[in-house]
mmCIF file of the C-alpha atoms, coordinates in Angstrom:
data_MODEL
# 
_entry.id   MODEL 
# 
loop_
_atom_site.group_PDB 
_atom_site.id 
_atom_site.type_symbol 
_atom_site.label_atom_id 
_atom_site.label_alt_id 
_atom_site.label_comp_id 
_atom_site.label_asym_id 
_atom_site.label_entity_id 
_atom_site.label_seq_id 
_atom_site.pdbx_PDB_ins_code 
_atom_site.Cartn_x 
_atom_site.Cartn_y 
_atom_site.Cartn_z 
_atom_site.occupancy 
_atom_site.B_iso_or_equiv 
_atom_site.pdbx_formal_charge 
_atom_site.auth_seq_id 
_atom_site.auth_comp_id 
_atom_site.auth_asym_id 
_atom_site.auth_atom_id 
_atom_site.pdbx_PDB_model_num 
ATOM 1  C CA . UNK A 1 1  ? 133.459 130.478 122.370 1.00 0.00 ? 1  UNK A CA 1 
ATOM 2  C CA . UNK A 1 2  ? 130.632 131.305 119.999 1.00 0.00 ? 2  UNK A CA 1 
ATOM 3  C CA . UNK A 1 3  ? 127.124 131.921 120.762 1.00 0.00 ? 3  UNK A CA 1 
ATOM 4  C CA . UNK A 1 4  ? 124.931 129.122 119.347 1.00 0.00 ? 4  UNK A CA 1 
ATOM 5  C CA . UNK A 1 5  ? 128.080 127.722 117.784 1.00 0.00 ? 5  UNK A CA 1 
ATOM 6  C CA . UNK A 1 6  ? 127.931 123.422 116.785 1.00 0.00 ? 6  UNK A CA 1 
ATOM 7  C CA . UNK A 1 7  ? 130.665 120.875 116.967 1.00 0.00 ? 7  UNK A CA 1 
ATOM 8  C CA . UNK A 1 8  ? 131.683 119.839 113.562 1.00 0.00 ? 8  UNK A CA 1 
ATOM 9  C CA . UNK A 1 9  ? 130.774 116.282 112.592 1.00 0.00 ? 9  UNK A CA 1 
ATOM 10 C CA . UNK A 1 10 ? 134.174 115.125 110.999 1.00 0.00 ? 10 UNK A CA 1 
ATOM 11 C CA . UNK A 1 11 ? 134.269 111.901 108.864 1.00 0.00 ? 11 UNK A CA 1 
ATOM 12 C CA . UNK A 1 12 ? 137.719 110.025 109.275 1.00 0.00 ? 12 UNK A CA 1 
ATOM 13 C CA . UNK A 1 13 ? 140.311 110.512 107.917 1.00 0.00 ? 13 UNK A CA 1 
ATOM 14 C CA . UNK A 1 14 ? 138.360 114.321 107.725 1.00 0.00 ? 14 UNK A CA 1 
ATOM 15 C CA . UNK A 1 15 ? 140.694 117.434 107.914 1.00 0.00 ? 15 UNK A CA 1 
ATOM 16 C CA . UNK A 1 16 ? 139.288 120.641 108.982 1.00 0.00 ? 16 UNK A CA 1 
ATOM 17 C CA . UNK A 1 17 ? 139.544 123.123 106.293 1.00 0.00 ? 17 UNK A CA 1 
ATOM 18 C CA . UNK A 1 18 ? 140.409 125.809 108.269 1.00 0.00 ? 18 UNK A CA 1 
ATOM 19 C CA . UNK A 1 19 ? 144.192 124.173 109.528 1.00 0.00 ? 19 UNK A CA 1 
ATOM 20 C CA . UNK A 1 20 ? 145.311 124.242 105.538 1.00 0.00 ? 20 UNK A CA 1 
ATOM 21 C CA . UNK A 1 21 ? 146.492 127.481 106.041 1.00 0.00 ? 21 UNK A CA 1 
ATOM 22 C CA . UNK A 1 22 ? 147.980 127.641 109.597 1.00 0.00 ? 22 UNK A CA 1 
ATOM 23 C CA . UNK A 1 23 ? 151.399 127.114 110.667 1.00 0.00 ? 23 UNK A CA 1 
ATOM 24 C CA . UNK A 1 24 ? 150.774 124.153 113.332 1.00 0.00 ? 24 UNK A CA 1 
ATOM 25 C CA . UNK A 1 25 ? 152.673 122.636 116.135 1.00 0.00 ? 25 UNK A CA 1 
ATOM 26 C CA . UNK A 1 26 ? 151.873 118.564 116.574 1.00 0.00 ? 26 UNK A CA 1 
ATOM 27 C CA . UNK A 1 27 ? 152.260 116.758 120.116 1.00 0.00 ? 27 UNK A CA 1 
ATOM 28 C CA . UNK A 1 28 ? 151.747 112.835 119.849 1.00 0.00 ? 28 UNK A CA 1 
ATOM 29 C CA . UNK A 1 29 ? 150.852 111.191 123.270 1.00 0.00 ? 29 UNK A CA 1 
ATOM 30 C CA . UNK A 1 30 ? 150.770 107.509 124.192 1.00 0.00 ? 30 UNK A CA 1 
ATOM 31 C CA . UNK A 1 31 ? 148.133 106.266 126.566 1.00 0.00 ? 31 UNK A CA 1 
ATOM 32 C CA . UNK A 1 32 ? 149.732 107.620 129.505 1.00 0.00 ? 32 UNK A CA 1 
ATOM 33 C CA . UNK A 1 33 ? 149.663 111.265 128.007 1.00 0.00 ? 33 UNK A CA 1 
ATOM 34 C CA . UNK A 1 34 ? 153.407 110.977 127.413 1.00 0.00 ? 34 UNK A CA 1 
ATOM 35 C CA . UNK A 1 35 ? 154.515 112.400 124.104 1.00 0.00 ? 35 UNK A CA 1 
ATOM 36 C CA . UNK A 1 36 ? 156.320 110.517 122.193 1.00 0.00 ? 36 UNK A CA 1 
ATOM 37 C CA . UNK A 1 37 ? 156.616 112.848 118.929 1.00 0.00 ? 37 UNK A CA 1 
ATOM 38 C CA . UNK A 1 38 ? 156.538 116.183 118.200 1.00 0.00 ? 38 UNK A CA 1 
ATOM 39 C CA . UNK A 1 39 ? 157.006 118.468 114.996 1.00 0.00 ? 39 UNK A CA 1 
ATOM 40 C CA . UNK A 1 40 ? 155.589 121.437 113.246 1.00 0.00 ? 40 UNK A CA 1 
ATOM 41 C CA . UNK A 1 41 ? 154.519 121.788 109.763 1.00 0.00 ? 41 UNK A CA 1 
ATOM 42 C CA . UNK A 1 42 ? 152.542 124.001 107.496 1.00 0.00 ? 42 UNK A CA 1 
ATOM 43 C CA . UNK A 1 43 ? 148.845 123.055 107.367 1.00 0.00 ? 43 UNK A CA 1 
ATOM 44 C CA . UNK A 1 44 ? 148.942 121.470 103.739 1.00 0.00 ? 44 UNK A CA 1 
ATOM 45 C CA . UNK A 1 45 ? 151.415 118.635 104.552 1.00 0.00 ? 45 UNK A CA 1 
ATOM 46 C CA . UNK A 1 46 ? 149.178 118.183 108.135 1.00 0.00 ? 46 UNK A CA 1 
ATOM 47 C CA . UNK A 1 47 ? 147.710 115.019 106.626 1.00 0.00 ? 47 UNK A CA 1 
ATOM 48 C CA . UNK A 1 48 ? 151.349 113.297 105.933 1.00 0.00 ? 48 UNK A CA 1 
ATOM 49 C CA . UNK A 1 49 ? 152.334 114.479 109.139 1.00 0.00 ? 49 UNK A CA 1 
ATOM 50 C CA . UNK A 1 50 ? 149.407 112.747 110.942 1.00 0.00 ? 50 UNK A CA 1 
ATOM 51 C CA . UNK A 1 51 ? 150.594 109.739 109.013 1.00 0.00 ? 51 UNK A CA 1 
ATOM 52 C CA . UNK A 1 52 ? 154.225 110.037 109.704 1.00 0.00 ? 52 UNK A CA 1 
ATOM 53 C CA . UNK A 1 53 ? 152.768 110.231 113.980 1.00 0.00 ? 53 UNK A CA 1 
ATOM 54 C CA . UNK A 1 54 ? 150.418 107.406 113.548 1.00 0.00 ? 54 UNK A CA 1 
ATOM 55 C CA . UNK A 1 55 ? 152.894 105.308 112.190 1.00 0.00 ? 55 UNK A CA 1 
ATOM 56 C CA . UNK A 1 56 ? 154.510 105.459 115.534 1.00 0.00 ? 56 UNK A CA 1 
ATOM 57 C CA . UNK A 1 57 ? 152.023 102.992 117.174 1.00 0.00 ? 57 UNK A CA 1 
ATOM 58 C CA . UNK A 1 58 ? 153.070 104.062 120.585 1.00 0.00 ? 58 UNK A CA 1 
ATOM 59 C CA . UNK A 1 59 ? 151.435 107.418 119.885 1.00 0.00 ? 59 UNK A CA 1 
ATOM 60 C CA . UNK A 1 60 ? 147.132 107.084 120.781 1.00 0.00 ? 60 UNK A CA 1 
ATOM 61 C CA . UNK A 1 61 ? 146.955 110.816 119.807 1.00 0.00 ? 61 UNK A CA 1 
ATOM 62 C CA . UNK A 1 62 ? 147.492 113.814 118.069 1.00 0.00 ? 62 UNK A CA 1 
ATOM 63 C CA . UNK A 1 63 ? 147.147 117.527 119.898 1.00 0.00 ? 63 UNK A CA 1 
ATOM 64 C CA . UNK A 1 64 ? 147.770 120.233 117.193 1.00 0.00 ? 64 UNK A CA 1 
ATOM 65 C CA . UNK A 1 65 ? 148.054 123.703 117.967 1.00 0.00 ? 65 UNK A CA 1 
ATOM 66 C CA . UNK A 1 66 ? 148.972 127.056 116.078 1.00 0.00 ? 66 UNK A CA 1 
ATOM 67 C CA . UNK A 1 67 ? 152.497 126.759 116.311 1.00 0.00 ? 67 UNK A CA 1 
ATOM 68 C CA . UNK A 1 68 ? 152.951 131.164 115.860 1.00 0.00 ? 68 UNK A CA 1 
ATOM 69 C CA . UNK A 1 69 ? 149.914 131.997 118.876 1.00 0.00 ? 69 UNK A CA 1 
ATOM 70 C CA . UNK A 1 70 ? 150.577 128.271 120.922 1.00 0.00 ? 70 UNK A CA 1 
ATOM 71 C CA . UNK A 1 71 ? 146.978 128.074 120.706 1.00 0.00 ? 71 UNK A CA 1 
ATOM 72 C CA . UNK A 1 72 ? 145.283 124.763 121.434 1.00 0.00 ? 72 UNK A CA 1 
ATOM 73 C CA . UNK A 1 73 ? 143.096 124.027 117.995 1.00 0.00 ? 73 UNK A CA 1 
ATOM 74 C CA . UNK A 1 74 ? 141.720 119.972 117.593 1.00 0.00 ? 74 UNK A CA 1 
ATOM 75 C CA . UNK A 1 75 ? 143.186 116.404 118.574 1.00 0.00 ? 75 UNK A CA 1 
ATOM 76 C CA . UNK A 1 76 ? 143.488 113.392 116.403 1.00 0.00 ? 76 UNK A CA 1 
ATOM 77 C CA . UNK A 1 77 ? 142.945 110.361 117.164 1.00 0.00 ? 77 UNK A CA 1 
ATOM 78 C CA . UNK A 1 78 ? 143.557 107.147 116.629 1.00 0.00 ? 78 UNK A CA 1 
ATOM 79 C CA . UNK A 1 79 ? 140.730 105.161 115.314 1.00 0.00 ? 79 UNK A CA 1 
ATOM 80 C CA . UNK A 1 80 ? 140.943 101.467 115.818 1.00 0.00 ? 80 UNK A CA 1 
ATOM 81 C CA . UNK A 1 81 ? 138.858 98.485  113.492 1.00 0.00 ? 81 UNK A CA 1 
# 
């Protein structure tokens, strides 16, 4: 927590800048919260990754953490037409 801090308005498809350096840990859940994959990966492949989840179409959404501190850092998700 940040004093005055804002929530980031992401466009899709939008990747934080601040993951392309991180080592992350991925969790894809179904509907039920159930994961269904799970991975790590340096932040620069993070969008192929997403891709590689999302192609799963059992998985709803994406939790990615810092895979070194476990810390909880954004969620994809799934954005339907």
């Amino acid at each position: 927590m940040r004093k005055n801090a804002k929530n980031p308005k992401l466009e899709v498809n939008e990747i934080p800048k601040f993951l392309n350096h991180r080592y992350l840990s991925l969790r894809g859940y179904d509907n039920d919260g159930m994961i269904q994959e799970m991975d790590t990966c340096r932040g620069d492949d993070l969008r192929n990754k997403i891709q590689l989840f999302l192609n799963n179409l059992e998985v709803s959404y994406i939790q990615i953490h810092n895979a070194r501190s476990g810390c909880y850092n954004c969620q994809v998700n799934r954005v339907t037409k």
